[in-house]
N, C-alpha and C positions, 0 to 999 in steps of 0.2 A: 261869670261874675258880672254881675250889672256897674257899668259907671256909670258918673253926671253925665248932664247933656253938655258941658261945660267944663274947659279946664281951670282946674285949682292951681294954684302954685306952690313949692316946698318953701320953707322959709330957708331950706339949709343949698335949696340950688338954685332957685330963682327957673326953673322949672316947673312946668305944669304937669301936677302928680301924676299923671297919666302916660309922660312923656319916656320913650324909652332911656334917655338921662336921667331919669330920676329912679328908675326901676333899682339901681345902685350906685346908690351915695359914694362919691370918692375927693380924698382929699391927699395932700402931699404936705407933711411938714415938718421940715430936720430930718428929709432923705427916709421919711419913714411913709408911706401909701396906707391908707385904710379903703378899705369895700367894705361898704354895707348893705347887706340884700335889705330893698325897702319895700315888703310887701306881708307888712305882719300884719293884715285880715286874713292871709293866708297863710299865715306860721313860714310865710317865704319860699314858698313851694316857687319851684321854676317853671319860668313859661319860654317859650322859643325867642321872646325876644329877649327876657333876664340872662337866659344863657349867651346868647352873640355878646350881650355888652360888656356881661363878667371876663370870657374870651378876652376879648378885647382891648379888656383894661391889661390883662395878666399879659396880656402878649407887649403892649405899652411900657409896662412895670419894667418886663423883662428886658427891655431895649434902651430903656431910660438911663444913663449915668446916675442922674437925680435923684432916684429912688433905689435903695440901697437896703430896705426890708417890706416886708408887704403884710399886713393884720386884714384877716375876712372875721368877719362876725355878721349877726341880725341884729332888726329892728324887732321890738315886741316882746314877746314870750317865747317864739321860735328861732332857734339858725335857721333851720331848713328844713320843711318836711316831705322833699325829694321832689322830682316831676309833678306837675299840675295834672294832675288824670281828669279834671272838670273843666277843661278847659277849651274843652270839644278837639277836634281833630277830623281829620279825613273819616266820613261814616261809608263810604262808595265799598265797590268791593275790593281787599288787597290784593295785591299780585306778590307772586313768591318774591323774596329777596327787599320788600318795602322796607319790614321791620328792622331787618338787618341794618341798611344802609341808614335808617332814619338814626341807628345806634352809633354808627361811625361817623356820622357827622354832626349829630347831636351831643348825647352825655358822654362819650368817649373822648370825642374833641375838650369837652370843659376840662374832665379831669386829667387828660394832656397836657393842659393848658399851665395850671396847678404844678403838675411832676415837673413841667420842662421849662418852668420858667428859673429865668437865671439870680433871682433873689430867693434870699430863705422867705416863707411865707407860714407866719402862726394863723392859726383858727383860735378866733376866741369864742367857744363854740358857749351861746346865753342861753340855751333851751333847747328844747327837742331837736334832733337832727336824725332824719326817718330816710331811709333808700339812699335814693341818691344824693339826700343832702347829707346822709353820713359817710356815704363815702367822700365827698367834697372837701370833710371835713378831714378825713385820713390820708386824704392825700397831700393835706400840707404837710410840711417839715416838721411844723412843731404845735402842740394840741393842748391850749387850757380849755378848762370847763368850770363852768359855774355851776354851784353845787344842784341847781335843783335842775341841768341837763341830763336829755337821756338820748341812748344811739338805740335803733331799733331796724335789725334787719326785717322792715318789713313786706319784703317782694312775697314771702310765701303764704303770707296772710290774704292776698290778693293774685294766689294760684299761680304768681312770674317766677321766673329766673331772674337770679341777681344779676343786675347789670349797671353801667357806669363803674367797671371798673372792678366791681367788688370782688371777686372769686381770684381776682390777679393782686389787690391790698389787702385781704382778710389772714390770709394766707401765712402770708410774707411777714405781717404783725405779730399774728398770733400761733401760726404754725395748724397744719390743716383739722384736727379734731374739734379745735376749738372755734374756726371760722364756720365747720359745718355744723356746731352746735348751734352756733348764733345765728344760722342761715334756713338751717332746718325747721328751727321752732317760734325765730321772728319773737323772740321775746324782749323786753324794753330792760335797756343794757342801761343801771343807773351812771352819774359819774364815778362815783365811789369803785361800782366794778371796774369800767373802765379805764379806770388807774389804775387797781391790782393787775387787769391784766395785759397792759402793757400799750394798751390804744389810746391814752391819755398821760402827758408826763404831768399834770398838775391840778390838782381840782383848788379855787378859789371859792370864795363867798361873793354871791354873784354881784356884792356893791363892789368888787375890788378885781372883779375881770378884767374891766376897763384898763386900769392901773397900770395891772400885771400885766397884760399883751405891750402895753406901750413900753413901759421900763424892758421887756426883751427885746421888742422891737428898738427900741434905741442903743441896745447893746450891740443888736445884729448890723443897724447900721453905722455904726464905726467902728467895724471890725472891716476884716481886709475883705474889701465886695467880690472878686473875685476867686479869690481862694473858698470861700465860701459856695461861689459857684459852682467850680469844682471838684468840692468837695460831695456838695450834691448830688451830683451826678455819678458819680464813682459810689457812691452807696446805692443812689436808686438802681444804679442795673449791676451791682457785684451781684444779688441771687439767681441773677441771671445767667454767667460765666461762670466757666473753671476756674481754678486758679492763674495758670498761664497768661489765660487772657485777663485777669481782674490784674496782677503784678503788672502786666504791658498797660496796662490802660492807667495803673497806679503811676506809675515811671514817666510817660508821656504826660500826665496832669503835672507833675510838679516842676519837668522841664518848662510846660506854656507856662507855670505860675511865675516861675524862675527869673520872668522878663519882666512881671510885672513891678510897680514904683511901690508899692505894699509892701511887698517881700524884700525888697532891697530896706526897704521902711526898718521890715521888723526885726532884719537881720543886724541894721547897726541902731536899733535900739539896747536887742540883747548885748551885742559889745558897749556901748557907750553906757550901757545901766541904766536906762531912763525906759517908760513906757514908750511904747511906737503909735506915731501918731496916721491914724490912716485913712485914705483919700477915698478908698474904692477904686485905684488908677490902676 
């Protein structure tokens, strides 16, 4: 992609468009984070440097008391139309093992990033979301969509293997025939399907996405931030475990929550009758 010879500046970051800050728009307010991938001449395709900074943020987010829910969306008419394949890359010859590792430290690290971060995190997903920007999107907690988005397993349209995660989220979503339908034939998943079957909990009108992602995002952050966290995690890897180990892991979470000033919160709300008012502590 050709840039000026010259930086621009965003009006929303006081950054020069060019600059890896500005690659994604981020803001904090009422303990609620928004990311915005800003690269809709490219429907927000990811480049090696949008991914470090998205990382980044999600590892911030996750560390932050302050922030307490996370909303990713796009700029444009795209969320994401996965990896930048025009973006050039190493043309030399590969050595066994490149690809691999470029995957483990690349688009496997982002959607790590996503799963293990310690706040709930919606996708307000405004348009197309292709490969890996669909999976980005399935990785969060929780999934609106504006009506006129579409998810499109497109790796087998361009002879890949799904990767960024997919063949480990498809799965676990949908259960495996219908992940290898979607992966098989790379066909463009409208929202409407994707609420029937079960990879979107909400389709909106895409003037009222905006809206919708905030009012949950403001629910999620005054709810108990913790418990929340925990609770996270205890879903994301129960398909993982036996029972044995999902009950030990169930038992130990509610012992750590047990200490926290939330749970004491919530527990002499219910006695006293009054809603429980909570910190995130």
């Amino acid at each position: 992609m050709n840039m000026p010879d010259y930086p621009r500046t965003s009006p929303l970051t006081d950054k020069p468009e060019n600059s890896v800050e500005s690659l994604v728009r981020h803001a904090t307010d009422n303990h609620v984070s928004t990311f915005t991938l800003n690269r809709p001449e490219s429907l927000n395709a990811i480049t090696p440097d949008l991914r470090e900074r998205l990382i980044q943020l999600f590892s911030e987010a996750s560390a932050d008391p302050a922030v307490r829910a996370v909303v990713l969306t796009g700029t444009g008419r795209g969320f994401c139309a996965g990896a930048d394949l025009r973006g050039g890359g190493a043309t030399g010859e590969r050595i066994p093992g490149d690809v691999a590792r470029t995957l483990r430290l690349g688009a496997q690290r982002l959607i790590a990033a996503v799963l293990d971060c310690e706040k709930p995190v919606i996708a307000a997903v405004n348009g197309t979301a292709a490969g890996l920007g669909a999976h980005l999107a399935l990785a969060c907690d929780l999934v609106l969509a504006a009506e006129p988005a579409r998810f499109i397993e497109v790796f087998v349209r361009r002879g890949l293997v799904p990767d960024g995660g997919g063949a480990y989220l498809l799965p676990r979503l949908l259960g495996p025939q219908r992940a290898k339908e979607l992966m098989f034939f790379g066909d463009a998943l409208t929202a409407q399907d994707a609420e029937r079957l079960g990879l979107v909990n909400r389709v909106v009108p895409a003037d009222e996405l905006a809206k919708t992602a905030r009012a949950w995002a403001d629910r999620l952050a005054a709810g108990p931030t913790r418990a929340l966290a925990l609770t996270k995690h205890l879903v994301n890897t129960s398909l993982d475990t036996d029972r044995a180990t999902a009950f030990a892991a169930e038992a130990a979470a509610q012992e750590i929550n047990m200490t926290t000033a939330d749970a004491r919160e919530g527990v002499s709300g219910f006695v006293e009758r009054r809603e429980p008012r909570f910190r995130g502590r």
